[in-house]
N, C-alpha and C positions, 0 to 999 in steps of 0.2 A: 396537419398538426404542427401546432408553432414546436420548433428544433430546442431542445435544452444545450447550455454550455457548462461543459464544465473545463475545470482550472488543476493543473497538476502543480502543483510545488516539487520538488526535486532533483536530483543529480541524472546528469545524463548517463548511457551507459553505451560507450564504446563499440559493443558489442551486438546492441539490439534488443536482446533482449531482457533486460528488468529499466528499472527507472524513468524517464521521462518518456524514452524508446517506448517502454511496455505501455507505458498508462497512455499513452495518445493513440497505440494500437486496440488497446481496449476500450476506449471512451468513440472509436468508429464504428468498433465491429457492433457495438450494444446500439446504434444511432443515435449518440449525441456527438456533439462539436466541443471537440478541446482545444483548449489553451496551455500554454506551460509560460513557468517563469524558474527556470536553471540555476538553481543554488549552487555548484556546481559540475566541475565535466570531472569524469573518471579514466583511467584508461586502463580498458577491463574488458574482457573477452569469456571463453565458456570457460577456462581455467582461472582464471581471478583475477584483481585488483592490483595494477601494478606503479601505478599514480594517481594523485587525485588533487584536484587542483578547484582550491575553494572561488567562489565569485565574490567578489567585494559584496559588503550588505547595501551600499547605497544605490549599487547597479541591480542587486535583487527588490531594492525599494523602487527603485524606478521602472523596473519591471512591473510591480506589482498594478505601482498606480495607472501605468499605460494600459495593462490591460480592465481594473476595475474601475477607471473612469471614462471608459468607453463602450465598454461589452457586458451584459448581464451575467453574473456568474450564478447559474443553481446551485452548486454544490462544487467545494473542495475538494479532492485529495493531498494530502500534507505527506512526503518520504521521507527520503537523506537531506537533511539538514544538520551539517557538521561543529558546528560551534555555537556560540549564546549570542553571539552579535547579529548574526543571521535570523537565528531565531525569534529575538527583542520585536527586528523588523517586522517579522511575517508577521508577531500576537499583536503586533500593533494595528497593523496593515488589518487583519480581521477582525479586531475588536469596532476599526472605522470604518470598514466597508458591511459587514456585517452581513455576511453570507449565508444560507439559509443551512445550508448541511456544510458539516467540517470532519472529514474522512483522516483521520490520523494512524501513518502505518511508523510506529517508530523503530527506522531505520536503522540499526547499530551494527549489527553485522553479515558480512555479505554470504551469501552460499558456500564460499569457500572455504568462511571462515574467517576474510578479513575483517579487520575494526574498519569502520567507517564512520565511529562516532569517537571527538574526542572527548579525553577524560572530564575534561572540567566543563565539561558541556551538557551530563546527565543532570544535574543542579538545575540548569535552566531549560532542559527539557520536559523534566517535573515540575518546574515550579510556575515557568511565564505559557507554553505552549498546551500541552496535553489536558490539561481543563477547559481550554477552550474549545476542545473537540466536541463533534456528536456524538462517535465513539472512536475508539482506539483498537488496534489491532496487532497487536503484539505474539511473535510469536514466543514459544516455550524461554530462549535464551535471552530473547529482549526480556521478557517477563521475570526474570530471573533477577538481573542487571536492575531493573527496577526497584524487586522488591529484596535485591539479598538476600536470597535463600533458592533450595534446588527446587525444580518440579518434575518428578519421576514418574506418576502413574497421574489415572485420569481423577481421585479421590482426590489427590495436590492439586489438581488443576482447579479443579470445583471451589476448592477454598480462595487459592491464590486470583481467579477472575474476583470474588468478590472482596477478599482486599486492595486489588488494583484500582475495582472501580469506585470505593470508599477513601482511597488515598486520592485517584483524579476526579473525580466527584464528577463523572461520567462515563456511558456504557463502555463495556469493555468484549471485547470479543479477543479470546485464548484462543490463539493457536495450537491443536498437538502435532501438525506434525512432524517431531521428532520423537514421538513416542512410537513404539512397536505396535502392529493392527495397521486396523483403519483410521483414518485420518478424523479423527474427532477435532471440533472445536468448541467452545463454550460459551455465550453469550451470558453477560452478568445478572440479567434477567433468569438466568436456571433454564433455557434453552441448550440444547446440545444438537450440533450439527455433523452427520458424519458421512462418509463415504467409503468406497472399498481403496484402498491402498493397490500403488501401482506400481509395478515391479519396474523401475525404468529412470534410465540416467538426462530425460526430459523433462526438468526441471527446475531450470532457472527463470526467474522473477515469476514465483508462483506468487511469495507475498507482495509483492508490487501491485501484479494483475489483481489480483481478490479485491485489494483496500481501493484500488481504483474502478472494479465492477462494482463494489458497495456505492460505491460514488454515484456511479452512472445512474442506477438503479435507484438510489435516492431522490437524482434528479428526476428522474424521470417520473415520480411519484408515489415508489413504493412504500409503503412501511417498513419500517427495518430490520425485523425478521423477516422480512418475505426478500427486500433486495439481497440479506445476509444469504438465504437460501438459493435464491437467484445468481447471485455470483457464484458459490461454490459450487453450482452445477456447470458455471459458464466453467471455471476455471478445472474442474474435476475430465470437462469434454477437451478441453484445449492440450491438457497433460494427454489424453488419452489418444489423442489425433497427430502429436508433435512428431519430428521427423530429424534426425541427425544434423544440427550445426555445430562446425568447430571439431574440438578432440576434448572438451569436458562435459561438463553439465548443460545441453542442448536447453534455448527455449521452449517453452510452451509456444502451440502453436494459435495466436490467436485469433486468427481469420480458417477458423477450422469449416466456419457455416459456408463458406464460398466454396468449397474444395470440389463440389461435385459440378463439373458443367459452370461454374462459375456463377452460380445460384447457389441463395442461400440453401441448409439442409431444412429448415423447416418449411420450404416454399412447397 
């Protein structure tokens, strides 16, 4: 079966586990072949964000094109992209290459809590990038930031997905969790996806891995509900399997299927 490629757009992470680190460990485990183009490097561990050091937009254009004029890209994932000049580049770069799936996780704040999106940079993140998605995937606080107002319970979410996807005039997938329970999420379509809640300080770059399994999953031929559902099993197993790194918010682990005998668990 000819290999699918997919393309990560974002910030590296120091650390390992979320950002370009995550989504190239996820885009293996699910068997497709990733690519990245580094917006850029963090310096950031399980405790947080202690610099972050942007890449020129001409070296992220040139990334772009190295790899989309020579490799087939199925499907995007779009992360941390921290300014409007960067951004210009990518909507540009995908409105000319024109990529079959465009996976948009809009990156604003890190687990910790840091900003990683500057201020005058939501404007252009609204306006040039996130319509170009196939959907977006925002969690509760990103979704917030967007639409200026709070989202408390799962009745706010319901509304606030289908204003978001009526503002980017595409699907949208609400993250909750930061809400109390199980981890609900909500496709703009009136789909709702949910899982048991997991008592556990394993989990860092949960949103990274998700929007980059939807990716995968895309590529690979799913329909979007079914890769939506797909990923948050992959990523609900990977939380559930993780194992102690650092002294804060350990990653998710995501080569959980190798763990036995070094065979996958579904073999």
């Amino acid at each position: 079966m000819e290999r699918k490629h997919v393309l990560t757009i974002a910030g590296s992470d120091s650390g390992g586990g979320a950002g370009i680190q995550a989504d190239l460990k996820v885009f293996s485990a699910l068997g497709t072949y990733g690519m990245s183009v580094i917006t850029a490097v963090t310096a950031q561990n399980t405790l947080g964000v202690t610099a972050i050091q942007e890449i020129d937009s001409q070296v992220v254009q040139l990334q772009l094109d190295a790899v989309f004029s020579d490799i087939r890209v199925d499907a995007v994932k779009i992360g941390m992209v921290s300014n409007h000049g960067i951004m210009d580049v990518i909507a540009q770069s995908i409105q000319r290459y024109q990529p079959p799936h465009v996976v948009i996780d809009p990156v604003m704040i890190a687990k910790s809590g840091d900003s990683l999106l500057q201020e005058d940079s939501i404007a252009a993140l609204q306006n040039a990038l996130l319509p170009m998605a196939t959907i977006i995937t925002p969690n509760l606080p990103e979704a917030e930031v967007l639409l200026g107002c709070k989202i408390t319970s799962i009745l706010e979410m319901r509304q606030a997905v289908k204003e978001l996807a009526g503002k980017m005039n595409t699907q949208v997938l609400l993250k909750g969790g930061h809400l109390d329970g199980d981890a609900v999420d909500i496709l703009s379509t009136g789909r709702e996806f949910s899982s048991p809640r997991i008592d556990t300080p394993h989990t860092h770059g949960t949103g990274c891995s998700l929007s980059s399994a939807i990716a995968a999953y895309l590529a690979l031929g799913e329909p979007i509900e079914i890769a939506i559902a797909k990923a948050k099993e992959y990523v609900f197993q990977a939380i559930c399997h993780a194992f102690p790194i650092g002294k804060g918010h350990s990653p998710i682990h995501h080569f959980y299927q190798w763990d036995q005998g070094g065979r996958k668990a579904w073999d």
